[in-house]
C-alpha positions as CSV (number, residue, x, y, z in Angstrom):
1,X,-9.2,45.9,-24.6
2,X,-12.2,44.3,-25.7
3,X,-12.6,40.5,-24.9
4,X,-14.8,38.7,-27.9
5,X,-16.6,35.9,-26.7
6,X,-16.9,33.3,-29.3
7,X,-19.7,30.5,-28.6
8,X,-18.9,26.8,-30.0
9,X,-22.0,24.5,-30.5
10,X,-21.5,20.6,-30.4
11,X,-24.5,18.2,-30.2
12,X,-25.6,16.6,-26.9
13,X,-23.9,12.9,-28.1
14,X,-20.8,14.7,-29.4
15,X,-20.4,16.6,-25.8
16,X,-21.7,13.2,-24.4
17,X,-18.5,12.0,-26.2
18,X,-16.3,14.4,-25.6
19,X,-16.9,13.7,-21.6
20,X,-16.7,10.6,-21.8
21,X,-13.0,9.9,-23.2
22,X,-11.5,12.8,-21.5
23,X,-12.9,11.1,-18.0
24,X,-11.5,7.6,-19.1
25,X,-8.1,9.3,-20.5
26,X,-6.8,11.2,-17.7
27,X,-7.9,7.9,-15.0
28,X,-6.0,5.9,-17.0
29,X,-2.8,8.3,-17.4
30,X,-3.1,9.2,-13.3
31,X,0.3,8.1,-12.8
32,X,-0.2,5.3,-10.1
33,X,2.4,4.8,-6.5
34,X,1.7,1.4,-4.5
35,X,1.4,3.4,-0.6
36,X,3.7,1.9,2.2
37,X,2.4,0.5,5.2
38,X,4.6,1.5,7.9
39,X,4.3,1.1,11.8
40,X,2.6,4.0,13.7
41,X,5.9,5.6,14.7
42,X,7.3,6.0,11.2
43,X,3.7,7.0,9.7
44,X,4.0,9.9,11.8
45,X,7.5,11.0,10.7
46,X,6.2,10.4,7.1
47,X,3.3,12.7,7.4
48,X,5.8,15.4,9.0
49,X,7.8,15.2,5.5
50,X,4.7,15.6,3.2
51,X,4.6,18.7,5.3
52,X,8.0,19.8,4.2
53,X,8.1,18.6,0.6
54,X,8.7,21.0,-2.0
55,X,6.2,22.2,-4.8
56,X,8.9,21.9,-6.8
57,X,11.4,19.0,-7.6
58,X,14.4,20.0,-10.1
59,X,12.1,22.4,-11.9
60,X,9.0,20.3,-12.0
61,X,5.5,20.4,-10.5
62,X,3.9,18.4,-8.0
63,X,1.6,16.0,-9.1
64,X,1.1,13.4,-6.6
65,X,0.3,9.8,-7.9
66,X,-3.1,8.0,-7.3
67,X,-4.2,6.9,-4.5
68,X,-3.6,9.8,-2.5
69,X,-1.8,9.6,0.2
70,X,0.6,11.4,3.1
71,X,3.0,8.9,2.2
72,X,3.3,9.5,-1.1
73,X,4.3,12.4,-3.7
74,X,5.3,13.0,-7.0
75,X,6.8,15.9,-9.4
76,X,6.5,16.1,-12.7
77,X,5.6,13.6,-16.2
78,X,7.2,11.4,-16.2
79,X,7.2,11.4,-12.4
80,X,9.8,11.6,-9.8
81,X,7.8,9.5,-7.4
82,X,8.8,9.8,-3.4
83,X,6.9,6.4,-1.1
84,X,8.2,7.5,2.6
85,X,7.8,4.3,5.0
86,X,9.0,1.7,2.6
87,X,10.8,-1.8,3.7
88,X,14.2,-1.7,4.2
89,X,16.2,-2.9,0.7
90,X,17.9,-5.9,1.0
91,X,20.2,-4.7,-0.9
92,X,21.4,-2.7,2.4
93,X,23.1,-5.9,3.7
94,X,25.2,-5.7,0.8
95,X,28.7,-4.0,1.6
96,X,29.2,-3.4,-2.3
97,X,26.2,-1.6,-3.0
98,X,26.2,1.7,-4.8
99,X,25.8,4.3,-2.5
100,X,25.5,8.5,-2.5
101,X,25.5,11.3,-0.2
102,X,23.5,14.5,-1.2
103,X,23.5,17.5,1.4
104,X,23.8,15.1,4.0
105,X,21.4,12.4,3.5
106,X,22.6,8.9,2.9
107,X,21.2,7.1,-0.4
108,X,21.0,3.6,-1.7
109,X,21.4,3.5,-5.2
110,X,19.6,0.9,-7.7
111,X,19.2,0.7,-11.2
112,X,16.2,-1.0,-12.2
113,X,15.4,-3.3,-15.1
114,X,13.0,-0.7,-17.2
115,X,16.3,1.6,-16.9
116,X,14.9,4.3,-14.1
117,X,16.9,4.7,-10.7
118,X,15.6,3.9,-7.4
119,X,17.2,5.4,-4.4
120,X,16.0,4.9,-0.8
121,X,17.9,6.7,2.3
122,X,19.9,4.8,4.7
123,X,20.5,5.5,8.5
124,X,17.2,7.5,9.3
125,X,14.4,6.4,11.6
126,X,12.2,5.9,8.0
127,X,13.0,4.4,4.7
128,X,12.3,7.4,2.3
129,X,12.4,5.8,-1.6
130,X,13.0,7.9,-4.4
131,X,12.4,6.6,-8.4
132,X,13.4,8.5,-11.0
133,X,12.1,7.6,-14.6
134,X,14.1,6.4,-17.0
135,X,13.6,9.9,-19.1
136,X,15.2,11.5,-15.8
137,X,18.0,9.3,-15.4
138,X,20.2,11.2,-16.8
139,X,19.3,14.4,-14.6
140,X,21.5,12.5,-12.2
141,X,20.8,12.9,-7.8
142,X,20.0,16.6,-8.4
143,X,16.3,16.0,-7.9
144,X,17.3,14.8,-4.5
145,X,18.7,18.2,-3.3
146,X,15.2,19.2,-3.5
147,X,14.3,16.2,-0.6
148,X,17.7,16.5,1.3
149,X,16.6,19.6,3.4
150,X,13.2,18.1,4.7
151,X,14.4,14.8,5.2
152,X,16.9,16.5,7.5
153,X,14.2,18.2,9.5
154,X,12.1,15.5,9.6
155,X,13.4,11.9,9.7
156,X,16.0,11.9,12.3
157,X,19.4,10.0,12.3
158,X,19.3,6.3,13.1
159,X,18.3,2.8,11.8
160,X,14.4,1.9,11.2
């Protein structure tokens, strides 16, 4: 087969343009994760996990969220967003909290006000916090199968 090439034309202000708004659109979609600031300790664990993550997180791509960072990750658009080293919940106190196990990892559940679901793990040496968008609520705690394995391997049993 024959490939055609077919040359397009567009004026030095148009491509100026053109340059311009695609630069300004995709900075202002670059889905956006505040980073944790965990103790040296738990840092380390959290950079052993963005090791292990998967690619892929019930089906969708990673694309982590701005500003880079080992202690953050994210899959798909909307994104499942994972922050590793975060604060332990209040909400953990709480005897009556909603709570789930998936493939043996411990999760907090909370449902937020914009509708998504935020889970964070419980009784591991780090705090590993999970959102999932509103658009993916109803997908459930399969995404976390994905994380359950390298959490497992990498954030041993116990309380941070």
């Amino acid at each position: 087969m024959s490939r055609r090439r077919r040359r397009c034309l567009v004026s030095a202000p148009a491509l100026a343009l053109l340059i311009a708004s695609a630069g300004c659109s995709s900075a202002d979609e670059a889905v956006k994760a505040a980073v944790p600031t965990p103790d040296s300790k738990v840092t380390e664990l959290c950079r052993n996990l963005d090791k292990r993550l998967p690619e892929k997180v019930d089906g969708l791509g990673r694309v982590d969220p701005e500003p880079k960072s080992e202690l953050t990750a994210g899959w798909g658009d909307p994104a499942i967003i994972l922050r590793c080293g975060v604060a332990r919940p209040p909400r953990m106190n709480d005897p009556e909290a909603d709570g789930v196990t998936v493939d043996g990892v411990n999760w907090l559940l909370d449902e937020q006000d914009d509708g998504s679901f935020r889970f964070t793990s419980t009784l591991r040496k780090a705090y590993v916090e999970v959102t999932l968008p509103k658009e993916r609520a109803g997908d459930g705690v399969s995404p976390l199968t994905d994380f359950a394995a390298p959490i497992r391997k990498t954030i041993p049993k116990g309380i941070a």
